[in-house]
C-alpha positions as CSV (number, residue, x, y, z in Angstrom):
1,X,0.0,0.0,0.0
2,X,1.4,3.8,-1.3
3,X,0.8,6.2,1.7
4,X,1.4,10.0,1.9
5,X,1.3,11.9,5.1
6,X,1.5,15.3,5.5
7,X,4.2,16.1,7.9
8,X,6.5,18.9,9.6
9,X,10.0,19.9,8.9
10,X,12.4,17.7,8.5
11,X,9.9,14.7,7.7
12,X,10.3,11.4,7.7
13,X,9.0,8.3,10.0
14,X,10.4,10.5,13.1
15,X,8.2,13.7,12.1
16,X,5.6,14.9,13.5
17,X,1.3,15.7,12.2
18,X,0.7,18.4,13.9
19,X,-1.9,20.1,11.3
20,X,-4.1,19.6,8.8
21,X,-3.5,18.1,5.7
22,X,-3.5,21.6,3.9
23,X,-1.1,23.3,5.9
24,X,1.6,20.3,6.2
25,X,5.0,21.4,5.1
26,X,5.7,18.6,3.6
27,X,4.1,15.5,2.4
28,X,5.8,11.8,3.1
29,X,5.3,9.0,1.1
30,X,5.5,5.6,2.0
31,X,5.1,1.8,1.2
32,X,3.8,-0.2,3.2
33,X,6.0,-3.8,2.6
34,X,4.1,-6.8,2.5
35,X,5.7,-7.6,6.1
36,X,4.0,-4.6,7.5
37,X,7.2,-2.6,7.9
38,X,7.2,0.8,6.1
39,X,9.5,2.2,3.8
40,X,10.0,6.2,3.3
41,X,10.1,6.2,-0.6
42,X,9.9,10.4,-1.8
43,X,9.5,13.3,0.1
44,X,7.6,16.5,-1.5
45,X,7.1,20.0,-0.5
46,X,3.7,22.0,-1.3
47,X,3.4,24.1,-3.6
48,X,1.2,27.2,-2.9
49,X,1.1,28.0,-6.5
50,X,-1.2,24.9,-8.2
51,X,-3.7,22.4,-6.8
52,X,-2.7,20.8,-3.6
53,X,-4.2,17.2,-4.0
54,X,-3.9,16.5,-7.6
55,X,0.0,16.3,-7.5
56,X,-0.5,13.4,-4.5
57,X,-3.2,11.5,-6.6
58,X,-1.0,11.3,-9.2
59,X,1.6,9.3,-7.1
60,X,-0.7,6.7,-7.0
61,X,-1.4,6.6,-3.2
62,X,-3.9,4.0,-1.8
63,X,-3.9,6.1,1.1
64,X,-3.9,9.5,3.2
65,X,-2.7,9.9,6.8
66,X,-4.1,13.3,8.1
67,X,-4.3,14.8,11.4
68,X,-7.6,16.9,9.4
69,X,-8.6,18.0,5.9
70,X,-11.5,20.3,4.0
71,X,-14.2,18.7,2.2
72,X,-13.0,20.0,-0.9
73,X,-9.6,17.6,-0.3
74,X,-11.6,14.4,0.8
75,X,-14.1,14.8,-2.3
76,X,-10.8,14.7,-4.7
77,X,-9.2,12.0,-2.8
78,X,-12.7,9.9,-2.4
79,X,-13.5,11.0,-6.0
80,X,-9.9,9.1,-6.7
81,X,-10.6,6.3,-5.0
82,X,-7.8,6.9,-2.6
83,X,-8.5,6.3,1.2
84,X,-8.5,9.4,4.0
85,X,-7.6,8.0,7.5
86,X,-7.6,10.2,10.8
87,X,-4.9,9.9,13.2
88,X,-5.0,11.1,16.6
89,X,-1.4,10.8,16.8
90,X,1.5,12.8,16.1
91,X,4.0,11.3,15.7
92,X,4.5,9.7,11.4
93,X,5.4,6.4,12.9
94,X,2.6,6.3,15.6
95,X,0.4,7.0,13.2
96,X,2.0,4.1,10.1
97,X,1.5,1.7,12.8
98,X,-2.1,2.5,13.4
99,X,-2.8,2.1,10.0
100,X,-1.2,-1.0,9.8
101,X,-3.4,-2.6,13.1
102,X,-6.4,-1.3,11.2
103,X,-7.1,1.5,14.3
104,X,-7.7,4.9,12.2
105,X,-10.6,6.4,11.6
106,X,-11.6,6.1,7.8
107,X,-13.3,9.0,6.0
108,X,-15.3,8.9,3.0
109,X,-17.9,10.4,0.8
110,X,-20.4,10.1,3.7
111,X,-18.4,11.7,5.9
112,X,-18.4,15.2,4.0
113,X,-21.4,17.0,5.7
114,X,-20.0,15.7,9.2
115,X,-16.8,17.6,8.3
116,X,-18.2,20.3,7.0
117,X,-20.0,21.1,10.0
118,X,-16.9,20.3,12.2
119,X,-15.0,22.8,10.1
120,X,-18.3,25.7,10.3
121,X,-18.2,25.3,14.2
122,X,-14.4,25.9,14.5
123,X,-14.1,22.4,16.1
């Protein structure tokens, strides 16, 4: 499984989520190895200038670890098929192994007015 989480300076599995997907500083990817170790595999910056989600999609993630995210970012991953998980954690590894155990929240296309009400109230 292709991940990308959205991390703070200087990335990698020792980073930490500390915001939501859109104001990350940088976005980790990783494979997830059939053993259920990870593997850090390309780092990106984002890019204030162009679409923020399109240029993860077109890694060809499975998957998104975020701490949160707008409706308009889990409609484009949903609408790509890739899966949003929520981590309370935040730390990157924390968070790998959660997905791994199957313990993260999952988000989807039912989950957009829920969010969208989270985000009106300033929760």
């Amino acid at each position: 499984m292709k991940v990308c989480v959205g991390t703070q300076f200087p990335g990698g599995m020792d980073a930490r989520i500390l915001f939501s997907l859109e104001d990350s500083e940088l976005f980790d990817y990783f494979e997830m190895r059939e053993d259920g170790t990870f593997e850090h595999t390309a780092q990106g910056r984002r890019c204030l200038c162009a679409d923020l989600i399109e240029p993860i999609i077109r890694r060809g993630i499975d998957a998104a670890v975020v701490k949160d995210l707008t409706t308009t970012s889990l409609f484009k991953f949903a609408s790509a098929n890739v899966k949003v998980f929520v981590t309370q954690e935040s730390s990157v590894r924390a968070s790998l192994e959660a997905l791994q155990s199957g313990t993260l929240e999952e988000l989807g296309m039912r989950d957009l007015a829920r969010l969208s009400r989270k985000h009106q109230k300033g929760v």
